[in-house]
N, C-alpha and C positions, 0 to 999 in steps of 0.2 A: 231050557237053555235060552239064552238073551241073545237075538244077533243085533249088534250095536247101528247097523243099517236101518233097520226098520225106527228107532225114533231117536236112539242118540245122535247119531251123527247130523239128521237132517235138522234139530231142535240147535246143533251148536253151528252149523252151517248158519241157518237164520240167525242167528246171535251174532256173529262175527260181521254180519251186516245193519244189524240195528242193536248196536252195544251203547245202549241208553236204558236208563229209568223207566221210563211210560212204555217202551216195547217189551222190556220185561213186565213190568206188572200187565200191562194187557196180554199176557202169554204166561205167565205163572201156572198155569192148570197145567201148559204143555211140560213148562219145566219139571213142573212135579212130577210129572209122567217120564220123562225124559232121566230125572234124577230116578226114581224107583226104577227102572232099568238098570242103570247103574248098580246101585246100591244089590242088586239081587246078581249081577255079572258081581260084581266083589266076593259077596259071601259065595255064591258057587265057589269060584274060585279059589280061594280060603280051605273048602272043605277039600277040594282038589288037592291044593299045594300044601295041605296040611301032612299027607302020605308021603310027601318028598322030603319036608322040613316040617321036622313035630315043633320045629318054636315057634310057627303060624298056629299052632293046635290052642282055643279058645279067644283067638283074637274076632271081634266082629268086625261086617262092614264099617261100622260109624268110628272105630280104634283107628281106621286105615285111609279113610277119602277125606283129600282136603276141600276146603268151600269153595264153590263158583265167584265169590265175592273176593277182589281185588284190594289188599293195602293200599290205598293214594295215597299215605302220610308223602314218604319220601320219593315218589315214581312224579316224573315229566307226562310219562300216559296215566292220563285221567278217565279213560275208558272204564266204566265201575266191572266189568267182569269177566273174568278168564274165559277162552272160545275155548275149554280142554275142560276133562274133566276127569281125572287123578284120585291115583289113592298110591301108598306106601303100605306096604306087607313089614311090618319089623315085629320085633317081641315089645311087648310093650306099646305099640301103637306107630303113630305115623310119624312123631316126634322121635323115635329110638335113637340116641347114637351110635345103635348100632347096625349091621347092612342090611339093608331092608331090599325088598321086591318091587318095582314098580312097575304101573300099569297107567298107559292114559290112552283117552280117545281125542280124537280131533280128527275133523274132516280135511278132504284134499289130501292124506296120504301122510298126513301129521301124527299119525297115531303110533305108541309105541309100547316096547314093556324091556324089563331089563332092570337095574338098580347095580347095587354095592354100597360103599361106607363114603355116606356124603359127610364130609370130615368140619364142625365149627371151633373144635376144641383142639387146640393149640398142644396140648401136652398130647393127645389122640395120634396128631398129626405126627410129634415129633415118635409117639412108640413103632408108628410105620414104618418112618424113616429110616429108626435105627434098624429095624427087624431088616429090612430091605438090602440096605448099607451091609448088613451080616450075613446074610440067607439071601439075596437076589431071586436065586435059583426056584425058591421054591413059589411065588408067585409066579415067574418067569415058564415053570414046565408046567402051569395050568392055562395062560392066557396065549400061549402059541403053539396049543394039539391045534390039528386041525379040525378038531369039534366046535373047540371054542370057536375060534375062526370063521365059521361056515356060519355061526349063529348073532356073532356081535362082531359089532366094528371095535377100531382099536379105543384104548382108554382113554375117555373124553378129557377133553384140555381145557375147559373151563378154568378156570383164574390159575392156568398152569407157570408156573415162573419163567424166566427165559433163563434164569442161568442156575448152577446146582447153588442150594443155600447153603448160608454158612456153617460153618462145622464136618462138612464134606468134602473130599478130595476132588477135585473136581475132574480127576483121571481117572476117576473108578469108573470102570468097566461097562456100568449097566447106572452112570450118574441120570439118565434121563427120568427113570421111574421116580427119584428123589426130587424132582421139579414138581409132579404133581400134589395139588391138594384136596383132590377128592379120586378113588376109584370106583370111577361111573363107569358102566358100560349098555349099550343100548341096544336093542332091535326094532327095526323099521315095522311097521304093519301099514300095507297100505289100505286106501276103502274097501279096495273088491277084496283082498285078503280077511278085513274085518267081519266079512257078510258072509265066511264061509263059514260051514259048520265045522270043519276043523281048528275052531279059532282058539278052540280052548286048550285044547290038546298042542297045539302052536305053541301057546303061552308054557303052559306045565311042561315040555319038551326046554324052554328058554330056562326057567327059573331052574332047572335039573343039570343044566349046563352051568348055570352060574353057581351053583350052590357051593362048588370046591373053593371057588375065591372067596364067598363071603365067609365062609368056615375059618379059612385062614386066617380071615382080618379080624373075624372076631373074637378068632383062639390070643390074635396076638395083643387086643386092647384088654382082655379076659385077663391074661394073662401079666400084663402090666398092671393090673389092678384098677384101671379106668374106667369100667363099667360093674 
């Protein structure tokens, strides 16, 4: 078992303070070490979460972790590298669109896991909406048991609209779920949390909780014929 204290954390710790060129390649050995850590917490993981949810069954690490290496095309930070280090559990890999698992580390208490249906497909979005708009409920009696509750915060508001979009009542009952455009939900992990040997069983305990929402989201884009 990998505990993420011993060389992740302190590998992106250092990183977050010299996130340049020359101090990554004069540390690259650490990296690689740093990353094979990783890489081996993923696949553990994987074989874990594969007993919960058989659509992780034959997906590898390398299907699921994104690169350390930063897009600058269109970013104002020019910093070339992520201080995290991530991966997405989906069928099909890290790209799915469908609800994936997610896990990252970052030091200072940054660390998290948690996922759902990060939404970029516009017809995706709109099969939620409508499912939602007609069944509320049934989302609604998975994200406020108090299991859920105890383990994620509420549904992230990331690029959430301020007002219900068009073609909705704007009286309906439960219009706020219809503002959002992604169902994220997240758990904190802090460092001393990350270095415990229950870290895993933490994690596989989290994806167990989420697994009724993403089942939902993805019976109902399954089911519109979107994926």
């Amino acid at each position: 078992m990998i505990n993420p204290a011993n060389n992740i954390l302190p590998f992106l710790d250092a990183l977050r303070l010299n996130n340049n060129k020359p101090w990554f390649d004069q540390n690259r050995n650490w990296y690689k070490a740093a990353q094979a850590d990783f890489v081996q917490f993923i696949t553990d993981m994987i074989e874990i979460l594969s007993d919960i949810e058989p659509k992780f069954t034959g997906l590898t690490a390398k299907d699921c972790i994104y690169r350390i290496f930063r897009d600058l095309r269109f970013s104002f930070d020019k910093t070339p590298y992520k201080t995290h280090f991530s991966a997405n559990l989906a069928p099909g890999g890290k790209n799915s669109p469908k609800c994936g698992f997610y896990i990252q580390f970052e030091p200072h208490n940054l660390s998290m896991c948690g996922g759902g249906l990060w939404i970029e497909d516009k017809n995706i979005l709109k099969a939620v909406r409508d499912e939602l708009y007609s069944v509320p409920e049934d989302l609604l009696e998975i994200i406020e048991t108090k299991e859920f509750k105890s383990c994620f915060g509420p549904l992230w508001d990331y690029q959430k609209l301020k007002k219900v979009p068009a073609g909705y009542d704007r009286d309906f009952a439960h219009a706020d779920l219809l503002k959002y455009k992604h169902f994220i939900v997240t758990n904190d992990i802090s460092d001393e949390q990350a270095s415990k040997p229950d870290l895993y069983s933490h994690i596989a305990n989290a994806c167990r909780t989420l697994q009724p929402m993403c089942r939902l989201l993805d019976d109902i884009i399954e089911e519109a014929g979107l994926v």
